[in-house]
C-alpha positions in Angstrom: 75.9 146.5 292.8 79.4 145.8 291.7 82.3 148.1 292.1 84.8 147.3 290.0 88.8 148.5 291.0 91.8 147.4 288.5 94.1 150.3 290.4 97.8 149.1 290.8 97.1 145.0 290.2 95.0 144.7 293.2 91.4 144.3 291.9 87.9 144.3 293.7 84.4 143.8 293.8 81.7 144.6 296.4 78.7 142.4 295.7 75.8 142.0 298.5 77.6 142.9 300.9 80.9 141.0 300.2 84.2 142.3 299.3 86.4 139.9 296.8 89.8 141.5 296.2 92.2 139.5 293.8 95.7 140.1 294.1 96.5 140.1 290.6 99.9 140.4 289.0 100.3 136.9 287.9 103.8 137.8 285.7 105.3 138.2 289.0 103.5 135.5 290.7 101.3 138.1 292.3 104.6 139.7 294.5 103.4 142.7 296.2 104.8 146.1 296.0 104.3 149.2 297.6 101.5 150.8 295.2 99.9 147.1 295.8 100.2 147.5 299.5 99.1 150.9 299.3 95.8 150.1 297.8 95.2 146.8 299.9 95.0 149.1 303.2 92.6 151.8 301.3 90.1 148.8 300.5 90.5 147.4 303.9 90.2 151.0 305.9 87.0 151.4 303.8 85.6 148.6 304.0 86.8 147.0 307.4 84.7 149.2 309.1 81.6 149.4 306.9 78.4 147.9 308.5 77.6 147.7 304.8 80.0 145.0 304.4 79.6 141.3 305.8 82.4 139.5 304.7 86.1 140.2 302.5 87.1 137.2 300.9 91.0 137.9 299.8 92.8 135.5 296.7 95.5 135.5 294.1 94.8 135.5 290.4 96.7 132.8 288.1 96.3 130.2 290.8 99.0 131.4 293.0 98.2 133.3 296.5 101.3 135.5 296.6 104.9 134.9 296.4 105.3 137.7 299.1 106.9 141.1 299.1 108.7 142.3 295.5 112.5 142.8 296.9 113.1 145.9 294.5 111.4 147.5 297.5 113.3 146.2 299.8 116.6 147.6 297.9 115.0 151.2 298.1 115.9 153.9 301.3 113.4 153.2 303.6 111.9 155.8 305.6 111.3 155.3 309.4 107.9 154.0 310.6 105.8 151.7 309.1 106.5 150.1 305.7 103.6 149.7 303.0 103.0 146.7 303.9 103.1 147.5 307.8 100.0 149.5 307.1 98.6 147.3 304.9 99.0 144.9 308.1 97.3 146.6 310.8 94.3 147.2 309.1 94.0 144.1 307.8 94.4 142.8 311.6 91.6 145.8 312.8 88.7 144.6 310.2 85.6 144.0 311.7 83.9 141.6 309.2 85.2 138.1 309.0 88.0 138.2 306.2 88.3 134.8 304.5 91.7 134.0 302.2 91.7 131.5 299.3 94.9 130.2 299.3 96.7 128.1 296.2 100.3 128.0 294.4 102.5 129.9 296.6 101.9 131.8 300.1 105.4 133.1 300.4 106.8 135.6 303.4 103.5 137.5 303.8 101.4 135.7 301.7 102.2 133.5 304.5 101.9 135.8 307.8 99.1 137.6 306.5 97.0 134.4 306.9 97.5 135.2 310.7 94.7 137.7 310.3 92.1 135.6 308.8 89.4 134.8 310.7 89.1 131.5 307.6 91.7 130.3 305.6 91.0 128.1 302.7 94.4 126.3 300.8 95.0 123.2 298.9 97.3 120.0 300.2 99.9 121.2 298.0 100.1 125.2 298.3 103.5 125.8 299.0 104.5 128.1 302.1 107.5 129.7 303.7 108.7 132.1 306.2 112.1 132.7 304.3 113.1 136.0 306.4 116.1 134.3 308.7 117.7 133.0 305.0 117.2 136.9 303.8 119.5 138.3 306.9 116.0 139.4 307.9 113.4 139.0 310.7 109.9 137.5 311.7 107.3 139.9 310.3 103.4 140.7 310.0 102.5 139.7 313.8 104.4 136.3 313.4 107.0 136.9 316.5 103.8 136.7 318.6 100.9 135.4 316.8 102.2 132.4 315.0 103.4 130.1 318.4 99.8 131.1 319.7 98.5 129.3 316.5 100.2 126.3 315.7 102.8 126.2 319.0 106.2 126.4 320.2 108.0 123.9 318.4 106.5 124.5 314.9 106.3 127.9 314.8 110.5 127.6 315.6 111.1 125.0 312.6 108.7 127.3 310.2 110.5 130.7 311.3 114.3 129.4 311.8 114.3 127.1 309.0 112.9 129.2 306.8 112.3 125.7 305.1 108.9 125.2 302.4 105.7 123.2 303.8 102.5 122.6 302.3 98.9 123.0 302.8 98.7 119.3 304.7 101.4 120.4 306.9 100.1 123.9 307.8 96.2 122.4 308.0 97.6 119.5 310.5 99.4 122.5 312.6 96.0 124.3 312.6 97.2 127.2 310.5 94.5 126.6 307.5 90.9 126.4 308.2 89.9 123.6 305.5 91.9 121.6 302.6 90.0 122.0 299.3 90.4 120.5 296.1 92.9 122.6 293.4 90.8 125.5 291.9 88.1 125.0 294.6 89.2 127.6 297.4 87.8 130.6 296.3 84.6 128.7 295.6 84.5 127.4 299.2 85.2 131.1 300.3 82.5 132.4 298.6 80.2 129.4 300.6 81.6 130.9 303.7 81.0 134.1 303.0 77.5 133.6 301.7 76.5 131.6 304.6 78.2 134.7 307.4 75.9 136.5 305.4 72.8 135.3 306.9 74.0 135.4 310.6 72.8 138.8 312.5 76.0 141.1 311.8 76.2 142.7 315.1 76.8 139.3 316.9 78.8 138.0 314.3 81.1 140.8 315.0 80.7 141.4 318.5 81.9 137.2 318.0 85.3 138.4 316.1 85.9 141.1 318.2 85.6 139.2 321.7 88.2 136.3 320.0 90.6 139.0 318.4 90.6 141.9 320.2 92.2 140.7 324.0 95.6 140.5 321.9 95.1 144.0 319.8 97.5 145.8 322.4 99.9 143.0 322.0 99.9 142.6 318.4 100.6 146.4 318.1 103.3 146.4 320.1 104.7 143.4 318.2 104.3 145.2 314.8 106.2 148.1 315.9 109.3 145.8 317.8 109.0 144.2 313.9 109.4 147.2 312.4 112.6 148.4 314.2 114.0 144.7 314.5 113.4 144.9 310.4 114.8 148.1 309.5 118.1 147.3 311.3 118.2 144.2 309.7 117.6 145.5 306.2 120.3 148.4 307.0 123.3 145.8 307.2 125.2 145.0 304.0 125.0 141.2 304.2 121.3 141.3 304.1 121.4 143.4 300.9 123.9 141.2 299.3 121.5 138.5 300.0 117.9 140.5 298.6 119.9 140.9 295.5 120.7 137.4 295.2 117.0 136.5 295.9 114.4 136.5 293.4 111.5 137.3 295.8 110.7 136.4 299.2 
């Protein structure tokens, strides 16, 4: 049964079990607004905790990932508490099935920290990353002030985050960030493989699997969204990190 969804450039399907979504507003290199945020945490509060569901395989349409959040928002009065995509976050970090991101073109801001909440993470040599927030007047986001040194270390996750420099696929797969290199136009294939092939493993220990490795840090990575949050909001209250949005295409 498919279920089709082309509400606010984010579409899915839900095919034997497995949920593709396709971030898909290649004009704008797939950057992610609030209405796109908004519908990313409906599909993953449905179907993150869905026994129906096995596996959510995440991508970009247009061969890019995401160039990260559309600044327009970020020029908007923001209201206290969690942003759009702080929502979108913490569900995407609760989901019980294995989510699996095919990653090409750009992985920008969090198109970058969002891969911190894949259980598999699929990219190319060349896919172009960056954790540009420092250069914005801003501050680490998406879990990465606590997750991202836990993942590839001290020293790298430093250069990435103060920086704010580009790397690529071979430099994030080396630092044990991405799962498995592909060929170009090949990750969403190899997703599906992964998916398919979770598919056949009993679900309840599959899970009980992804809940054992991820859920000893749950209390620290909500505490470290909300610190984010307030570190973020005073950040994007100052004048000099406005001046420097506007001057920024998108992060």
């Amino acid at each position: 049964m498919t279920q089709p969804s082309g509400i606010l450039m984010i579409d899915a399907t839900f095919n034997d079990g497995i949920l593709e979504i396709c971030i898909n507003r290649p004009e704008s290199k797939n950057a992610l607004n609030r209405a796109m945020y908004d519908r990313l945490t409906e599909l993953f509060d449905e179907y993150g905790d869905n026994d129906s569901c096995v596996a959510i395989i995440l991508y970009g349409a247009g061969g890019v990932f995401t160039a990260g959040a559309d600044l327009k928002d970020f020029q908007q009065k923001r209201e206290p508490g969690d942003s759009p995509a702080v929502r979108f976050l913490r569900s995407l970090s609760r989901a019980k099935p294995p989510v699996i991101a095919a990653v090409e073109g750009f992985a920008i801001g969090i198109g970058t920290t969002l891969l911190q909440h894949c259980d598999f993470v699929y990219a190319t040599a060349s896919t172009r990353c960056r954790l540009p927030f420092a250069a914005l007047g801003l501050c680490p986001e998406g879990g990465s002030s606590l997750l991202l040194e836990q993942i590839v270390g001290r020293r790298k996750a430093r250069d990435w985050l103060m920086t704010c420099r580009f790397f690529d696929g071979q430099e994030a797969h080396d630092a044990g960030y991405i799962t498995e290199l592909t060929d170009s136009g090949k990750t969403l294939e190899k997703a599906r493989e992964t998916a398919q092939a979770l598919a056949k493993i009993p679900q309840n220990s599959l899970r009980a699997t992804k809940e054992m490795l991820s859920g000893w840090h749950q209390p620290d990575l909500q505490k470290a969204f909300d610190n984010e949050v307030l570190m973020f909001a005073k950040c994007l209250a100052t004048n000099a990190t406005q001046d420097s949005i506007k001057q920024t295409g998108k992060v």
